[in-house]
C-alpha positions as CSV (number, residue, x, y, z in Angstrom):
1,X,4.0,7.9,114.0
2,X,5.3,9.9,110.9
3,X,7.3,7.4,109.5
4,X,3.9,4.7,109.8
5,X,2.6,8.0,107.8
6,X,5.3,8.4,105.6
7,X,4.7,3.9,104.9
8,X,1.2,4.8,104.1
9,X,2.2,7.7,101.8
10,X,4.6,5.2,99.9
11,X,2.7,2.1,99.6
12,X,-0.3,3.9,98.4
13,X,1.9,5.7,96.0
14,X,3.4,2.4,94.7
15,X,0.1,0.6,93.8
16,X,-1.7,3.5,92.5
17,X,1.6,3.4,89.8
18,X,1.4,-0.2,89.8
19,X,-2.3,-0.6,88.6
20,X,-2.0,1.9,85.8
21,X,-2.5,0.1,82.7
22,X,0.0,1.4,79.8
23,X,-1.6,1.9,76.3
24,X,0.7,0.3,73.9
25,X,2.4,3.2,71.7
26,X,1.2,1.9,68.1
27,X,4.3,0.5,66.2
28,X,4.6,0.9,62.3
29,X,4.6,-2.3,60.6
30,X,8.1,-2.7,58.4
31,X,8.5,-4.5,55.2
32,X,11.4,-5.7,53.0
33,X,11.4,-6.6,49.7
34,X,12.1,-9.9,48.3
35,X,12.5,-9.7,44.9
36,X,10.4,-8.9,41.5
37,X,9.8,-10.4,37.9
38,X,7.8,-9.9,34.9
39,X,4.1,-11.8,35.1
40,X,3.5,-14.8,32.9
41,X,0.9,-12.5,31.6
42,X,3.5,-9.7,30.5
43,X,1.1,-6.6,31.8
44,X,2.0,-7.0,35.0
45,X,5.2,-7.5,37.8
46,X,5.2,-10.0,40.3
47,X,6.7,-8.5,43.5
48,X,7.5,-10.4,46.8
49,X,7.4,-8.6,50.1
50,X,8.2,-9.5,53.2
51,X,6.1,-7.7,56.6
52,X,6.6,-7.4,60.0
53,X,3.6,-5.9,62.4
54,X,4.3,-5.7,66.2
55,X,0.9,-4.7,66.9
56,X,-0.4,-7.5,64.9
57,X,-3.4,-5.2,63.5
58,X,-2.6,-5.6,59.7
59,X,-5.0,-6.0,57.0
60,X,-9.0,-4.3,56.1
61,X,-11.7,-6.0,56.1
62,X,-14.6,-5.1,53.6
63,X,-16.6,-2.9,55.3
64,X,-13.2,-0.6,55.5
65,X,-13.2,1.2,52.6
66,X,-13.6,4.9,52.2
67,X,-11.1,8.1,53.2
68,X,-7.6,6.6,54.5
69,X,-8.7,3.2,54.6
70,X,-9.8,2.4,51.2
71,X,-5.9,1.2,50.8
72,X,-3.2,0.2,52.8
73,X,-0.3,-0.9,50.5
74,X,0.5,2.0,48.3
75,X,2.5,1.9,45.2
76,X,4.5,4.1,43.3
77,X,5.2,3.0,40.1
78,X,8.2,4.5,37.3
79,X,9.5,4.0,34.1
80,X,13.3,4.7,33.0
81,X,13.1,6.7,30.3
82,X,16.7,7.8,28.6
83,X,18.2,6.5,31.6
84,X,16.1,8.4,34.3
85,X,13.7,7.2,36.8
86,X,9.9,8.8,35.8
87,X,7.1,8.6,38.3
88,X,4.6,7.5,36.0
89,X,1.6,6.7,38.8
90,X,-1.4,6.9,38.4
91,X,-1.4,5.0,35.1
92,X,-3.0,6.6,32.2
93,X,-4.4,3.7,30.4
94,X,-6.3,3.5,26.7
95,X,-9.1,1.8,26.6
96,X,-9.7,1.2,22.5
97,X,-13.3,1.1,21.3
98,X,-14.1,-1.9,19.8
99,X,-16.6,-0.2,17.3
100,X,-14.4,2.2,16.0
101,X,-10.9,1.6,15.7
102,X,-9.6,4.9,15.7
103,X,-11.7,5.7,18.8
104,X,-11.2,5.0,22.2
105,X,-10.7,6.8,26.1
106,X,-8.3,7.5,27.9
107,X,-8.8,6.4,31.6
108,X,-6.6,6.1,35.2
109,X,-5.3,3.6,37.0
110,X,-4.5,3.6,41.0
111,X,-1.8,1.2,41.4
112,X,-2.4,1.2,45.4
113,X,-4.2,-1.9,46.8
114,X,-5.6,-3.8,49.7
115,X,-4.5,-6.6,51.9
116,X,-7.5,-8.6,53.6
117,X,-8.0,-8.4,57.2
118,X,-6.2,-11.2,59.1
119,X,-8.0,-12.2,62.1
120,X,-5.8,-12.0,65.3
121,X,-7.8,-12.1,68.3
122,X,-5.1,-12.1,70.6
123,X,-2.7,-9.1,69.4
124,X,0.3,-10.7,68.5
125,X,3.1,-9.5,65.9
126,X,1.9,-10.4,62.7
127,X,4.7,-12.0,59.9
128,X,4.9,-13.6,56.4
129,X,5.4,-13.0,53.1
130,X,2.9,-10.8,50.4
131,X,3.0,-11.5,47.0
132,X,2.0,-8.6,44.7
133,X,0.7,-8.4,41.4
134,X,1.4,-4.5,39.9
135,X,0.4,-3.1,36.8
136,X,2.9,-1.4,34.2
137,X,2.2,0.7,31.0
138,X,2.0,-2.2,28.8
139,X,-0.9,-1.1,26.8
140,X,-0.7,-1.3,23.1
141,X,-1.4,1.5,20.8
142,X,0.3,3.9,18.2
143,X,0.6,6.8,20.5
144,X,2.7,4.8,23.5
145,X,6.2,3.4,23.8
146,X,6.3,0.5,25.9
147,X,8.8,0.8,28.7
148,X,11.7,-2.2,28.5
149,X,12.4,-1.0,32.7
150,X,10.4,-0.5,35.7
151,X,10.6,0.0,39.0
152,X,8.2,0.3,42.2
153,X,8.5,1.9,45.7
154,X,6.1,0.5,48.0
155,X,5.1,1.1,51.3
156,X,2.0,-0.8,54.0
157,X,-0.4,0.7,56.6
158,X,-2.2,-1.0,59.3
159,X,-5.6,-0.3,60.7
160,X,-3.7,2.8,63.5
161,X,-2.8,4.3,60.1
162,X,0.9,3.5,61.1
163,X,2.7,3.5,57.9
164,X,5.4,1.3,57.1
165,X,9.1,2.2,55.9
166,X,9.2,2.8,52.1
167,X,10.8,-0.1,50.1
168,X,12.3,-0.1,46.2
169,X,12.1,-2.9,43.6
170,X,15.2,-3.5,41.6
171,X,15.1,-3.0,38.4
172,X,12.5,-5.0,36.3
173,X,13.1,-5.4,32.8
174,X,10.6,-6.4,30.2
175,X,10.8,-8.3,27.0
């Protein structure tokens, strides 16, 4: 009789374990970079990124858009100024005044951005490539030097505000 008891015991112990359901323990996407050039339009980089998101939940839709999920790639942009890396983000942009041309306003410039939602109904791991198009100092105007070399460290989030590893552009070199 005790060891039909001690049966009961263990088999009701061993589906009570087997029918909890495990939450998945949220996985931060990872990126690595591809490789970088000057825009055609020479006020920008081009920069090439690679992801990788187990959880498959990458991307914002439009209605996300306030507090920590107004962005989700996040940019930190520097200049190399007499051989040293400068964190020069966010930019501090001139915006001239076309009616007088001494006037004008300063203004800042987040260099963070958005990727879209990407619809995945079924959870899978999400991966591909991301082409980015990031601003640098290139405004013209007597009281800036344009920088000749940039650089950008990068990083992604998806929508469990898992952040992704922090990447670094090579050097990019302006004409």
């Amino acid at each position: 009789m005790q060891n039909i008891a001690k049966l009961i015991i263990l088999f009701t112990c061993l589906i009570s374990l087997g029918c909890k359901k495990e939450e998945p323990i949220p996985v931060a996407p990872v990126i690595t970079f591809i490789d970088a050039s000057v825009a055609s339009n020479k006020a920008s980089a081009v920069v090439n990124i690679e992801f990788f998101d187990e959880n498959g939940d990458l991307g914002l839709s439009q209605e996300e858009n306030e507090g920590q999920q107004e962005y989700n790639v996040f940019v930190d942009y520097y200049e190399k100024v007499n051989g040293e890396w400068i964190l020069k983000s966010p930019l501090i942009i001139w915006k001239p005044d076309i009616q007088n041309p001494l006037g004008g306003t300063f203004d800042t410039s987040v260099t963070n951005l958005r990727i879209p939602f990407i619809e995945n109904e079924a959870q899978r791991a999400l991966q591909g490539e991301i082409s980015l198009d990031l601003l640098f100092n290139a405004q013209s105007f007597a009281f800036t030097l344009h920088p000749d070399t940039v650089k950008y460290a990068l990083s992604i989030q998806d929508r469990a505000f898992q952040k992704s590893n922090v990447i670094t552009t090579t050097e990019i070199i302006i004409d």
